[in-house]
N, C-alpha and C positions, 0 to 999 in steps of 0.2 A: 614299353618296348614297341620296337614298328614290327611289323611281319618279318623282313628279312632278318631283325633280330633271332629268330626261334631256329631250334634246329630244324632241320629237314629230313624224314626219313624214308625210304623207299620202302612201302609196303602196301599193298591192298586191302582195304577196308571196303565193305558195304556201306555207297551214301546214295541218296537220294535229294536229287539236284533239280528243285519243280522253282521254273521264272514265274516270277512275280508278274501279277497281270497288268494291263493300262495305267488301272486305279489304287492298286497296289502300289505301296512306299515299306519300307524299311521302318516298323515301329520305333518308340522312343521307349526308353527304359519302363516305367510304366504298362504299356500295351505290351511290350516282347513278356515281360513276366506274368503278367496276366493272360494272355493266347499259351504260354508254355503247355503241352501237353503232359497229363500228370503223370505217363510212364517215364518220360525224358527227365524229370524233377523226380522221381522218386531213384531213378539210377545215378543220376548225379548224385542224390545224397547220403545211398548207400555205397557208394565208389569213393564217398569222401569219409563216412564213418569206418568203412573196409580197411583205410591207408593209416588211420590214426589209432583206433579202440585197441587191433591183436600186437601192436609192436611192447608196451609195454610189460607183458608178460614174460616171468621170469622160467625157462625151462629146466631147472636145478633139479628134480626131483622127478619120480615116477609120476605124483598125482598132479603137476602141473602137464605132464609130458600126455598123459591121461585128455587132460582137461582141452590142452589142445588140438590133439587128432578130433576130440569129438568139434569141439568148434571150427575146425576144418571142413569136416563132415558136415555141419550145417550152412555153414557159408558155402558151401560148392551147392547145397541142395537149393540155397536160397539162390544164388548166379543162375543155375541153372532155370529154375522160372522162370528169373528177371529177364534170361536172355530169352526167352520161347516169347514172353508180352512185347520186349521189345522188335521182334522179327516181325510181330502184326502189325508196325507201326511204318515199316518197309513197304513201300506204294510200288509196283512193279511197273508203271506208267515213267516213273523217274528216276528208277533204279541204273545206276554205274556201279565201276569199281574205282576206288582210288590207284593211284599209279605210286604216290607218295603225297606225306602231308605233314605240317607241322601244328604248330598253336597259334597260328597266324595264319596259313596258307593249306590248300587241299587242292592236289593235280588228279584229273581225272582225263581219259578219252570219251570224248563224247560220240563216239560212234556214229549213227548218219543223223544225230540231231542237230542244228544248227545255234548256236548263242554268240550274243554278238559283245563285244569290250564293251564295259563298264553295264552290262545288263546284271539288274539284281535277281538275286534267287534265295528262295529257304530254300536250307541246307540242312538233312539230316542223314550224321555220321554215325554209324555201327560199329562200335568196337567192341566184340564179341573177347577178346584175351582181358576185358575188365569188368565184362556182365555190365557195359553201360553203351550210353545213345546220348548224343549233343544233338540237339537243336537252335541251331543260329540261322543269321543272312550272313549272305555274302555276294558279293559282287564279284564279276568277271574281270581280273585286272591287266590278264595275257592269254593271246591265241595265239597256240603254235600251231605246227604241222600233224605231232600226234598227241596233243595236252591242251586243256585250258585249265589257268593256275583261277582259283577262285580265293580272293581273300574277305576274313572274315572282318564283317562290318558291326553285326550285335552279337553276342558272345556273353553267357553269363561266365565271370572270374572263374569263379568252381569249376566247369566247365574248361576253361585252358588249361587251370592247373591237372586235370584231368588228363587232355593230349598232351601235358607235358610231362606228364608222370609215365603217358602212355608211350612216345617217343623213343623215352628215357631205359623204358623196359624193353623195347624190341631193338633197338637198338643193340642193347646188351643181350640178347638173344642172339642177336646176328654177327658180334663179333668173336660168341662163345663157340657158336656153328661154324664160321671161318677159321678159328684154331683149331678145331677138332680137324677140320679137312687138311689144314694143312699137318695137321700131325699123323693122319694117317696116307700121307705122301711118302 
């Protein structure tokens, strides 16, 4: 799929947008997975065990109904860590906010920093509503007036299916917020 393939969603995320220097290039699959920082690999893999392991569970009964508030209970105490390790990985030197972003694309203001089209950057996105953190590049592909759209250039798979899972869920948070308001009109 290309970037404009992906949905698009309006929402704020914490990312961290550091250009790549002189000597600096865009690793190849090899180096990007090897330079991965282990808290970025460890949230990816628990945000991908999180989506698959609790659906098949059958809630029929008291001791499964049991079984699963305690598994809730621990998966929130585990998020909860995961998300306090990954906020230390948050560099306040490069820190924005997202404005919106999809599985291909991340719009941010850059406030009075200056980045110029087609300049490369690592990119690291906080998404605190999954207890996970992507680390990619991305390159500068559009400067507007109040946004530059950056699209992603190395991106581990797991990792998209991630924002697209993540997308996917605020998205539907936001159209369930928008019926609510308009029902209490």
């Amino acid at each position: 799929m290309t970037n404009s393939e992906y949905f698009l969603v309006e929402h704020q995320l914490g990312i961290n947008v550091e250009p790549l220097t002189e000597n600096e290039t865009i690793p190849d699959d090899v180096r990007f997975e090897a330079e991965l920082p282990a808290p970025f690999r460890m949230a990816s893999d628990l945000a991908s065990i999180d989506s698959h392991s609790l659906q098949p569970l059958k809630l029929n009964n008291e001791t499964t109904q049991a079984l699963w508030g305690y598994l809730q209970a621990q998966n929130l105490k585990i998020n909860t860590l995961l998300t306090y390790v990954l906020s230390q990985q948050d560099d306040s030197r490069f820190h924005f906010q997202s404005s919106a972003f999809s599985a291909g694309i991340c719009l941010f203001n850059p406030k009075d920093k200056i980045f110029t089209l087609e300049q490369q950057v690592r990119l690291k996105i906080f998404v605190p509503e999954e207890s996970a953190a992507i680390y990619c590049y991305a390159h500068v592909s559009a400067i507007n007036s109040d946004s530059i759209e950056l699209s992603y250039q190395q991106i581990r798979e797991e990792d998209r299916e991630l924002l697209i899972r993540t997308t996917l869920h605020i998205q539907s948070k936001q159209l369930k917020l928008r019926a609510l308001q308009r029902e209490q009109r």
